[in-house]
C-alpha positions in Angstrom: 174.7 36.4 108.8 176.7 33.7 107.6 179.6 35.9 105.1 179.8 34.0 101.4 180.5 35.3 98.3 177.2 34.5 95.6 177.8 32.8 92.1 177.1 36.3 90.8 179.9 38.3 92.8 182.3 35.7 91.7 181.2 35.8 88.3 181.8 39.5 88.4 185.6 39.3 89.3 184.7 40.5 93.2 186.4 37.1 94.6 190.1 38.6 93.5 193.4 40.0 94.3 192.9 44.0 94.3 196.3 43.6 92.4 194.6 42.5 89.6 192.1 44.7 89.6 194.7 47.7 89.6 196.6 45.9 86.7 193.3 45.7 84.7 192.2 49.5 85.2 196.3 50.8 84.4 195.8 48.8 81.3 192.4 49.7 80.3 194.0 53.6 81.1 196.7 52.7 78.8 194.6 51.4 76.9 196.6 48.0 76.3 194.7 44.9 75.8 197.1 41.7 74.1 196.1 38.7 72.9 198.0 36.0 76.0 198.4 32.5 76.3 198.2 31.9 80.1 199.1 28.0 81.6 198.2 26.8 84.6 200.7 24.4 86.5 202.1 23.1 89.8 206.3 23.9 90.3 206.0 21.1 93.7 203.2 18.9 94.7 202.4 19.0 98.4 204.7 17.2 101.0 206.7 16.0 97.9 204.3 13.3 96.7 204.7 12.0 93.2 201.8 12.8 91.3 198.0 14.3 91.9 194.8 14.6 90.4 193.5 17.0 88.3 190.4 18.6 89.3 188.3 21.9 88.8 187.9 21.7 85.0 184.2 22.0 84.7 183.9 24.7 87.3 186.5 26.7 85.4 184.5 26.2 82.6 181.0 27.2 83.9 182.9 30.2 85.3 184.4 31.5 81.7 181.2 30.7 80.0 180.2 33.1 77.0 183.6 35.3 77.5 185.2 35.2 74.2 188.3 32.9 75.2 190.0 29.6 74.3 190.3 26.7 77.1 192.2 23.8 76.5 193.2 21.2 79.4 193.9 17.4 79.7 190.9 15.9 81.2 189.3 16.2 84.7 190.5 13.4 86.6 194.0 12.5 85.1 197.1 11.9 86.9 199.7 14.6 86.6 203.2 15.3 87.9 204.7 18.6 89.1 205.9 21.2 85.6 202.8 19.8 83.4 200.5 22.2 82.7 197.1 21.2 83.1 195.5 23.6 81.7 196.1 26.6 79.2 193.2 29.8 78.5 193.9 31.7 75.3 192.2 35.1 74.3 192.6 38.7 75.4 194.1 39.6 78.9 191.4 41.7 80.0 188.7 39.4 79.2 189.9 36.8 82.0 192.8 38.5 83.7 190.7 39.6 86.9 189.8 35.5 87.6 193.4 34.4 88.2 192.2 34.2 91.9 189.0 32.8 91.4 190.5 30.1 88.6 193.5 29.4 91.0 190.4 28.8 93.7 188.7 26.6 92.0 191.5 23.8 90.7 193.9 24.6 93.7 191.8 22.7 96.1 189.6 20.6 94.2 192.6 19.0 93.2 194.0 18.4 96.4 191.1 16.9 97.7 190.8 14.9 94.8 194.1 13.9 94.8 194.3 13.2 98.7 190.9 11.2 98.7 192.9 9.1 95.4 196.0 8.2 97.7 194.0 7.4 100.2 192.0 4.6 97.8 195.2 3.6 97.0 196.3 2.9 100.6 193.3 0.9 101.3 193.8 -1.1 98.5 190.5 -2.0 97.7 188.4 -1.3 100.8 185.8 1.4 100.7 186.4 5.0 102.1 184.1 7.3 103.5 184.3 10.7 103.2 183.2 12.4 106.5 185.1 15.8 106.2 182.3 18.1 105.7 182.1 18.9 109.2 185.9 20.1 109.4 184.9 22.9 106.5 182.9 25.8 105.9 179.2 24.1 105.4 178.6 26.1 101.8 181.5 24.2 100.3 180.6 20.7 101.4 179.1 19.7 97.9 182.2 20.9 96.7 184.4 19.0 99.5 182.1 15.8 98.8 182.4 15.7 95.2 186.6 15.8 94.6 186.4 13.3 97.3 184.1 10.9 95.4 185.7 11.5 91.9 189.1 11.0 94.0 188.1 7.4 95.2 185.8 7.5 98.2 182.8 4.9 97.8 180.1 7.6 99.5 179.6 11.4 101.3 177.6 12.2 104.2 176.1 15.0 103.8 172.3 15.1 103.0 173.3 18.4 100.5 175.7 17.0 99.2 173.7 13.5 98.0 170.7 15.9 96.5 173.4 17.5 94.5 175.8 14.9 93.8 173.2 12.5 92.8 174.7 9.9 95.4 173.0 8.6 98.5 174.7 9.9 102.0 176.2 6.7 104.2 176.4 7.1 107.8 176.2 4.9 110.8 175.0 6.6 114.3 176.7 8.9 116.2 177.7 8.9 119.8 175.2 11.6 120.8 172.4 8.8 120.0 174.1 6.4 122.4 174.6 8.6 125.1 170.9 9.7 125.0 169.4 6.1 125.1 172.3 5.0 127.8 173.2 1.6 125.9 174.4 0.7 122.8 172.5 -2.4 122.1 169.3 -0.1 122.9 170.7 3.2 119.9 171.1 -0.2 117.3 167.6 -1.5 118.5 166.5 1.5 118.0 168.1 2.3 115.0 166.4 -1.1 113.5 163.3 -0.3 114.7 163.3 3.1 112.8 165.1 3.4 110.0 164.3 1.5 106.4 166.0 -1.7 106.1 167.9 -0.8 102.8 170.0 1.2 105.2 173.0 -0.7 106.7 172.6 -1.6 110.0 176.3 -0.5 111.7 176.7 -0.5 115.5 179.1 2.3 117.1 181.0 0.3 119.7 183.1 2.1 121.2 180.7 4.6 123.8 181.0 3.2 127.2 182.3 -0.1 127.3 185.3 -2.6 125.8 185.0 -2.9 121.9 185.5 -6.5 121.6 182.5 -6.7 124.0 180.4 -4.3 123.0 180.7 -6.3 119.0 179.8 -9.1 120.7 177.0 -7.8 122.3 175.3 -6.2 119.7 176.0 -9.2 117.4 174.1 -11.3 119.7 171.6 -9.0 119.9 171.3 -8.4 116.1 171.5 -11.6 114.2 172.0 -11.6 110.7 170.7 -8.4 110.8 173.8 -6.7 111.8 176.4 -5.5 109.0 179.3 -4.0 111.0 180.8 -2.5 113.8 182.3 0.8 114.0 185.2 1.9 116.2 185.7 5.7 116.3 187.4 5.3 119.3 189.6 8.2 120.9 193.4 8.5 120.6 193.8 8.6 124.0 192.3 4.9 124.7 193.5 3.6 121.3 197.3 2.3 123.3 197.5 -0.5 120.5 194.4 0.1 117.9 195.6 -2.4 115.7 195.7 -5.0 118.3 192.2 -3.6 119.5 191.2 -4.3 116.3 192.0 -7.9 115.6 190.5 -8.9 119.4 187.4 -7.5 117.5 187.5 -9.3 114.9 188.8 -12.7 116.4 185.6 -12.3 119.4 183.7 -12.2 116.1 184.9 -15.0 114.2 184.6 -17.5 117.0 181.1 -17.2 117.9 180.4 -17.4 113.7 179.7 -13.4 112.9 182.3 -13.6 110.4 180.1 -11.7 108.4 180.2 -8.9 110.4 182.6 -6.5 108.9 184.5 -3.8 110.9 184.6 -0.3 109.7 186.6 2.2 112.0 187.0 6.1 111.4 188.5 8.8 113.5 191.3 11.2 112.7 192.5 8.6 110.2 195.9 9.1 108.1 197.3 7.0 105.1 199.6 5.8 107.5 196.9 4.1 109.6 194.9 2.6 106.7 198.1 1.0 105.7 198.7 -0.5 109.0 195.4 -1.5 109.8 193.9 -2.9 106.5 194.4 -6.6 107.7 191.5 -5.9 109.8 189.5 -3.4 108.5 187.0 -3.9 105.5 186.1 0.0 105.3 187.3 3.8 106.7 185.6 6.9 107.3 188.1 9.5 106.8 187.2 13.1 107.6 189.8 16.0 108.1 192.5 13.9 106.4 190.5 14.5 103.0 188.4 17.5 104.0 190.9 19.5 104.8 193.7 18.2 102.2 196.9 20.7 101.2 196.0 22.5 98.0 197.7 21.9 95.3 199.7 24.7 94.3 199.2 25.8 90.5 200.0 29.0 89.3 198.7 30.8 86.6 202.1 32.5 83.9 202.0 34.1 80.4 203.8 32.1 78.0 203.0 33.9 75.0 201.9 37.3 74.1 200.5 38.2 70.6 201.9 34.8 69.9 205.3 36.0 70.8 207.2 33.0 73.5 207.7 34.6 76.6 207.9 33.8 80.0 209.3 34.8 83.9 212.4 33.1 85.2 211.9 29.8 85.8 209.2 28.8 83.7 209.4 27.9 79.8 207.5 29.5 77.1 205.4 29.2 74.3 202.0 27.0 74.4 202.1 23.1 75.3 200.6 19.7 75.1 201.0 17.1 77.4 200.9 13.1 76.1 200.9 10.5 78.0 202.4 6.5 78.0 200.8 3.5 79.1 201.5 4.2 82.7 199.9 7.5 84.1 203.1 8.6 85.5 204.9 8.1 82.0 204.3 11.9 81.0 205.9 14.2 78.1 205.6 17.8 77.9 206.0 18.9 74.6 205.7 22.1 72.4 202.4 22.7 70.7 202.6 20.6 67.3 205.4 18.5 68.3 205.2 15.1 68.7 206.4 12.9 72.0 209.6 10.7 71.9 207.5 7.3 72.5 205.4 6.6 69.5 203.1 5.1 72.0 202.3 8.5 73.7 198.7 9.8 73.5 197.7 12.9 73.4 196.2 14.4 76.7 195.5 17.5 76.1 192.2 18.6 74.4 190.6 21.8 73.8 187.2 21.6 76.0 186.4 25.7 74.8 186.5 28.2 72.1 185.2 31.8 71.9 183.1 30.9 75.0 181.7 27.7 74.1 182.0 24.2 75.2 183.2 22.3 72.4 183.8 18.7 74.4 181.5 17.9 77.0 183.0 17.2 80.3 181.9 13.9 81.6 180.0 13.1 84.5 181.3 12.7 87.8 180.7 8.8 87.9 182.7 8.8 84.7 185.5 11.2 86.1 185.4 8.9 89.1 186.0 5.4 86.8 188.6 7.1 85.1 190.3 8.2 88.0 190.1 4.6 90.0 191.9 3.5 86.4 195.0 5.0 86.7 195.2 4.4 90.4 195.8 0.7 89.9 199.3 1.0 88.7 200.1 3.9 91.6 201.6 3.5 95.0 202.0 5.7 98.3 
């Protein structure tokens, strides 16, 4: 029996800490229930990069749905910087105190897939990226895995789940398994033609048995025009020089007049090596490197209690909104009603609940995805 929590049990408050399950029955004992502001924010991003993507929103807000509390956030899909608070809940303590695990869950790593799948757009400047993570992660999280990584910047998913939820038809190419069982390469992409509709592209896996600049030659002869691309997936341990590999391909290509073939290559992929190898690659599939991204690490702290300021070390109280210049990165904090130092600044932050109910529609992800690819033009990693 495969062990996952249901929408119900996490809607009940099961998926928590028991420490906040104690703190809730000592207060309900005490009989102490306050009115709290509680922000939600990020002290470091991970490995020290300079900004990340928000993500998470509207499963926080399915999750508080109908209990009586305030939610305001700046929207899913905006660049932030460590300190900003990116979202703020506002009602009585024991009405969402028990979901600070569950909340944490839910933006925590939905952000940093979102943000890892955004650098790694940025890196390939242009060039489409796959996401083929799913298969690093547990399988009853890959619509969630598959989604952050779209709104962060990849062009398509994988998954057949994924697509029916998503809305988005799964890319893929053929594996090495389907190779191996016909005993030739030229035969899987004959096959492969035969078989499967013609709206699919057809994308050869090259690097099986033989030499890749061969095998692209070979299967380019045998295709014709109706060959898109070659895929290299091949192993670190036969890579000695990949970029090098990489441009034979492509120069055995160009000579005999497949210039139109394009070159995709995948396999345990980093930023790094999208950066090197974008002279000669016009798409990625990048799985663990997105799949399996470092959270980001927000926290959940009172800053106000019956609309007292108050706070733990090292945080500042009272509630906030964040505004924002005309770069993403030019960001202001600022107390709730104040106004920013630039006249320029807009306002981010926006109150997307009250009392339980939506009161701004979140946007869908095509248009979180848009806005996301936005802000990534003036960003660098």
């Amino acid at each position: 029996m495969i062990k996952i929590a249901s929408i119900d049990e996490i809607k009940s408050g099961k998926v928590s800490d028991i420490y906040f399950i104690r703190t809730e029955k000592i207060l309900r004992s005490k009989r102490i229930d306050k009115n709290v502001v509680a922000e939600f924010s990020a002290k470091s991003l991970p490995g020290g990069i300079p900004w990340a993507v928000f993500s998470g929103l509207s499963d926080v807000l399915d999750l508080l749905k109908d209990i009586p509390v305030d939610v305001e956030a700046i929207p899913e899909g905006s660049i932030f910087t460590s300190d900003v608070p990116v979202m703020t809940i506002s009602g009585k303590y024991l009405d969402f105190g028990k979901f600070e695990t569950t909340i944490l869950g839910l933006i925590c790593q939905a952000s940093g897939i979102a943000t890892q799948a955004a650098r790694f757009s940025v890196a390939a400047k242009g060039r489409p990226i796959l996401s083929f993570g799913t298969r690093r992660m547990h399988p009853s999280i890959c619509a969630v895995i598959d989604r952050n990584a779209y709104i962060g910047g990849c062009s398509g998913i994988s998954t057949v789940f994924s697509g029916e939820v998503l809305g988005l038809e799964p890319s893929g190419t053929v594996p090495h398994s389907l190779i191996l069982l016909f005993g030739d390469t030229v035969e899987a992409i004959k096959a492969f033609d035969d078989v499967i509709p013609g709206n699919v592209p057809r994308i050869a896996l090259i690097d099986t048995f033989n030499d890749e600049k061969f095998e692209a030659v070979r299967v380019a002869e045998a295709m014709g025009e109706s060959l898109y691309g070659v895929r290299l997936d091949t192993p670190a341990s036969r890579r000695g020089n990949f970029k090098k590999i990489l441009r034979e391909v492509r120069w055995e290509l160009d000579v005999r007049g497949y210039k139109n073939v394009k070159i995709i290559v995948s396999g345990g992929l980093d930023i790094e090596d999208v950066k090197e190898l974008n002279d000669y690659v016009d798409s990625y599939g990048v799985g663990t490197s997105i799949s399996n991204a470092r959270v980001v690490d927000f926290s959940m702290d009172i800053v106000e209690i019956e609309g007292k300021k108050i706070a733990k070390r090292g945080k500042m109280s009272g509630k906030k909104d964040v505004y924002v210049g005309n770069s993403p990165l030019d960001i202001e904090v600022v107390y709730k009603g104040m106004l920013p130092t630039a006249e320029d600044y807009r306002k981010l932050t926006r109150k997307y609940m009250e009392k339980g109910k939506i009161v701004t529609d979140i946007p869908d992800d095509f248009e979180i995805r848009r806005y996301v690819l936005s802000q990534l033009r003036e960003l660098e990693v």
